[in-house]
Residue, then its C-alpha position, 0 to 999 in steps of 0.5 A: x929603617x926609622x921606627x916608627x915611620x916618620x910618615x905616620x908620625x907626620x900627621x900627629x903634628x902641624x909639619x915637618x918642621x914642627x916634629x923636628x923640634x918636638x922630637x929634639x927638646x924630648x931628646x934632650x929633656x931625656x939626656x938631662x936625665x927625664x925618663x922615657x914614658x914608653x918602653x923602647x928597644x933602642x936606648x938613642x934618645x930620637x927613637x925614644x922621643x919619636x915612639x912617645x909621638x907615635x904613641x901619644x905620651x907627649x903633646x905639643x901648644x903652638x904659642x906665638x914665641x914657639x912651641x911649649 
């Protein structure tokens, strides 16, 4: 099972699609070497992303090209 849920991490967000995107360009800020901004059991980048929107550590700015 995902931790957290992507139910309760849905609601953070504007849509689905939004958090897809959000939780993907985290993933790999964190693969090219930022470091996580919250303690996580697994080390697979995606948890990592998601906990840090559960948790309220990253936000998001909805532009007209994209999200910053």
């Amino acid at each position: 099972m995902i931790e957290p849920s992507l139910d309760t991490i849905v609601h953070k967000v504007d849509s689905k699609y939004t958090l897809v995107v959000l939780a993907a360009k985290r993933a790999r800020e964190i693969l090219n070497g930022d470091s996580p901004l919250v303690d996580c059991k697994s080390n697979k980048p995606v948890t990592i992303a998601l906990q840090e929107l559960a948790k309220n550590r990253i936000t998001f700015e909805r532009t007209k090209s994209g999200i910053k």
